[in-house]
C-alpha positions in Angstrom: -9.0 -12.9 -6.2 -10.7 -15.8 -4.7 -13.3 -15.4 -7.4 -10.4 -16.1 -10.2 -8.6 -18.8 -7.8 -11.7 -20.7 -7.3 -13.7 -20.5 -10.5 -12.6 -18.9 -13.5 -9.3 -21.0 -12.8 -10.7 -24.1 -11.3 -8.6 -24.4 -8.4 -8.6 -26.2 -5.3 -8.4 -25.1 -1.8 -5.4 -26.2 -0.4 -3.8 -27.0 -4.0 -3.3 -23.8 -6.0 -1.5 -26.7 -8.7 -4.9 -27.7 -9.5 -6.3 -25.7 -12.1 -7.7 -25.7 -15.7 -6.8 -24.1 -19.3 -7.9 -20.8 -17.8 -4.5 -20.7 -16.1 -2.7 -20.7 -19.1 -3.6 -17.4 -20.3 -2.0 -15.6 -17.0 1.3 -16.0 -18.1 2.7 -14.2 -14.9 0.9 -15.5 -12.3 2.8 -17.2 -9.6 1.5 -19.6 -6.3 2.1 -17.1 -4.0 0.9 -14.3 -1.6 -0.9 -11.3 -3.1 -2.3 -8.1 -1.7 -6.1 -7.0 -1.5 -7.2 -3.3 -1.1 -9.0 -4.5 1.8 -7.5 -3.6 4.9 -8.0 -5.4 8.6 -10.5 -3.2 10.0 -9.5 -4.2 13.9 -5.8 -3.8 12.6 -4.7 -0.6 11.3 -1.0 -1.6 10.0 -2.4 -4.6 8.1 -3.9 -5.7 5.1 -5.5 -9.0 3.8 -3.9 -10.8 1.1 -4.9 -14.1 -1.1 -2.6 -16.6 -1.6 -2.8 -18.4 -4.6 -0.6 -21.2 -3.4 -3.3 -22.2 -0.9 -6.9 -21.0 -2.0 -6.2 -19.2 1.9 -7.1 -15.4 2.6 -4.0 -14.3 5.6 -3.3 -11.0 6.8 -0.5 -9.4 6.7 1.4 -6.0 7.7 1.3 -3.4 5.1 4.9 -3.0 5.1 5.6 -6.8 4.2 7.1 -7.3 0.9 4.6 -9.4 -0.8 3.4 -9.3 -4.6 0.0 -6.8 -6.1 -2.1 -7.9 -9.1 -4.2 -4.7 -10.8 -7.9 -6.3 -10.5 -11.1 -4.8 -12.1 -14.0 -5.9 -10.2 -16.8 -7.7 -12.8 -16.6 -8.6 -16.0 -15.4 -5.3 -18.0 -16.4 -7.3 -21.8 -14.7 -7.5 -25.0 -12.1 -5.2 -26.1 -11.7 -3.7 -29.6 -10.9 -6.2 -32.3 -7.6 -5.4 -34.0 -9.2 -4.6 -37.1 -11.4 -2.1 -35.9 -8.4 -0.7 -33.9 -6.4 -0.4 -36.9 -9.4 1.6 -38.7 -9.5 4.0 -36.3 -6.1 4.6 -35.8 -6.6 5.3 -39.3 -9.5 7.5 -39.9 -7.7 9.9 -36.5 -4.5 10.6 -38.9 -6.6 10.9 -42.0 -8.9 13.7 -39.4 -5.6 15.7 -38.7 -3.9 15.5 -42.5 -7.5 17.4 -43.2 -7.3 19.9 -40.7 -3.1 21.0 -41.9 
């Protein structure tokens, strides 16, 4: 999460306001706490979370009440093009009209 905080969206620590176009296309994204997988290795009832209010990494206890965001870690690439979506979708129901 810091990765997307401080570079894909251009944001600043200390000023989670301050951020490019990038932000834009995360329409649900609020400035606020959110959990990582990763818990507190010393602490076995907590968890660190990223806050996107403050650039900050805190850690919290796993029973707080705070928001998740599903991640992929990397870049996972393009998706299928609509088109080629749409031909598929196609060619599966044309497969199983053949088959009946």
């Amino acid at each position: 999460m810091g990765h997307l905080f401080y570079v894909e969206l251009g944001s600043a620590a200390g000023n989670g306001s301050l951020h490019n176009a990038n932000y834009n296309l995360f329409t649900n994204l609020t400035l606020d706490q959110y959990w990582s997988a990763t818990p507190v290795a010393t602490l076995a009832n907590y968890s660190w979370q990223f806050n996107f209010l403050d650039g900050n990494q805190y850690v919290q206890l796993k029973t707080g009440a705070i928001r998740a965001m599903a991640v992929h870690p990397g870049d996972i690439g393009a998706t299928v093009p609509v088109p080629a979506a749409g031909w598929l979708a196609g060619a599966a129901a044309r497969a199983r009209r053949r088959k009946h």
